[in-house]
N, C-alpha and C positions, 0 to 999 in steps of 0.2 A: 504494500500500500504506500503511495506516495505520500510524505508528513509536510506540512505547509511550512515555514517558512516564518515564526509570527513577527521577527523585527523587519523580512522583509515586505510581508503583509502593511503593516504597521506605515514600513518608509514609502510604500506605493500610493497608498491612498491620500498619506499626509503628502507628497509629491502634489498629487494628483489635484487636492484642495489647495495647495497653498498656489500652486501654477495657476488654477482656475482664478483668485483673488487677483495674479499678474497680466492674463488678458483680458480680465475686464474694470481693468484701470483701479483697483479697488484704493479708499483712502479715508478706511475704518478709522485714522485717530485724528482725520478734521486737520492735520498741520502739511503732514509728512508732502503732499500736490505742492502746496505754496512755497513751502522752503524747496523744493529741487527746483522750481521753475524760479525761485530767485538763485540758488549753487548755477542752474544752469548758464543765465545770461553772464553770471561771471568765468564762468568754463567758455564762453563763446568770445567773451572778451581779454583772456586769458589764451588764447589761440590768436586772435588778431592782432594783439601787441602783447604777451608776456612782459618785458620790463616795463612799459607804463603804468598796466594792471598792477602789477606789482608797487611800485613806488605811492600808487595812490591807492592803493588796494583799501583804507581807510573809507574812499566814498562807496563802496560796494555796502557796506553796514552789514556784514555777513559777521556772526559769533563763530564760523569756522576758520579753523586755519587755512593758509592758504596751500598748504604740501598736501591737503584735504581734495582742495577743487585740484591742483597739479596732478592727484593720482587721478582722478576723474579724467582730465584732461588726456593723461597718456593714453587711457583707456578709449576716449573719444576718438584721437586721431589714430588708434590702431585699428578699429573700428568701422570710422568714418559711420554710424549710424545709431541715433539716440535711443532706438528702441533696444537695439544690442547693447550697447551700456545698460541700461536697464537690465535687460536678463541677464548679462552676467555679473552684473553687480546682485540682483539677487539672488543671485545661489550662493551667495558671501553669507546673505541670512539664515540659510540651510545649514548651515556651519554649528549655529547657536547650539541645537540641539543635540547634532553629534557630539560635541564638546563638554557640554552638561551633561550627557552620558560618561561619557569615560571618567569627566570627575563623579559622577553618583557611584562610579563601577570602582573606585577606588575607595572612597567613603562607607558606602555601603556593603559591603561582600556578602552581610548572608541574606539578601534581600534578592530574590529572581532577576537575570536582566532583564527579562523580557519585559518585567513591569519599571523597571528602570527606564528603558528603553519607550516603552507607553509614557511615561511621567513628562519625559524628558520633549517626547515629539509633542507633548500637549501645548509647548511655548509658540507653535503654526499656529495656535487659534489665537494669541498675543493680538490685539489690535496695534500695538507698537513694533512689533518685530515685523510683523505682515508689511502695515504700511511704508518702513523705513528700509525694508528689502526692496521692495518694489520703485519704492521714488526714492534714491540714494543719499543717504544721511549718516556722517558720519560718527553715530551714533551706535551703528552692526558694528563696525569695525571695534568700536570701542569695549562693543561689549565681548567680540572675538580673542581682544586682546584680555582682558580681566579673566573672561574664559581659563584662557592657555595659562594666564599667572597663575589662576587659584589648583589648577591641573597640577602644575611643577611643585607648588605646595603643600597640595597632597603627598603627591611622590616622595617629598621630604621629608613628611609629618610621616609617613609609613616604613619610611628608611634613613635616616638622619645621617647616616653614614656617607652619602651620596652629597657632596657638598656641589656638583652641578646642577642637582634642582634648583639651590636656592640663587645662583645667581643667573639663570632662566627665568626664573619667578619675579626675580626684580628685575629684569631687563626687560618682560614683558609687562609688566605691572608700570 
């Protein structure tokens, strides 16, 4: 008898919903539309003249940094098409959960993964993660990184002896 599969069950369907929320423009947390289409025009004007964007980067009124929109930017001109930055910027957000898995998979051990793995994929139904996958906010990113510190910190906290976790943990952090 064939046996299923259940985290790849699991990663299908959450795929399959969270894709569904990126082709129909979804923008459950009401910001996430307005801030890319303001990152954007600075991504476009950051292509047109980089050093003046730069020098006056001030009148944009963006709270992001600017290596923010410049990773954007690289992205765009590899690109060349703003719907493709989009998708693959949002599979940066697909990241969250995998991540918060492995640290639950280190924390928890006599807890099933499978339901780790269930716990874990629940952060797709996030109106914050969805939104800010989908219209690029460098927000995933930050949370990717907190992710991977609080990972290496784990790793430490379960082997102390390993004095390479901890400065992964702060260089990610």
């Amino acid at each position: 008898m064939y046996k299923i599969n259940n985290k790849l069950l699991i990663f299908f369907f959450g795929y399959l919903f969270f894709m569904l929320g990126f082709f129909l423009n979804e923008n459950s947390s009401g910001g996430a539309l307005s801030d890319y289409n303001h990152h954007f025009k600075v991504i476009l004007s950051f292509k047109e003249n980089l050093k003046d964007s730069l020098i006056n980067y001030h009148i944009f009124k963006t709270d992001h940094s600017p290596l923010f929109i410049y990773s954007l930017l690289i992205i765009y001109n590899f690109l060349e098409n703003e719907f493709f930055l989009r998708f693959l910027y949002s599979h940066l957000g697909l990241l969250i959960p995998f991540l918060l898995f492995k640290c639950l998979k280190l924390e928890f051990q006599n807890i099933s993964s499978d339901r780790l793995f269930l716990f874990s994929f629940i952060l797709l139904l996030s109106p914050f993660v969805r939104s800010l996958s989908y219209w690029p906010g460098s927000e995933i990113i930050s949370l990717i990184l907190l992710l991977i510190s609080i990972y290496f910190y784990l790793k430490f906290k379960k082997n102390n002896k390993i004095f390479n976790n901890v400065l992964l943990n702060i260089f990610f952090l």
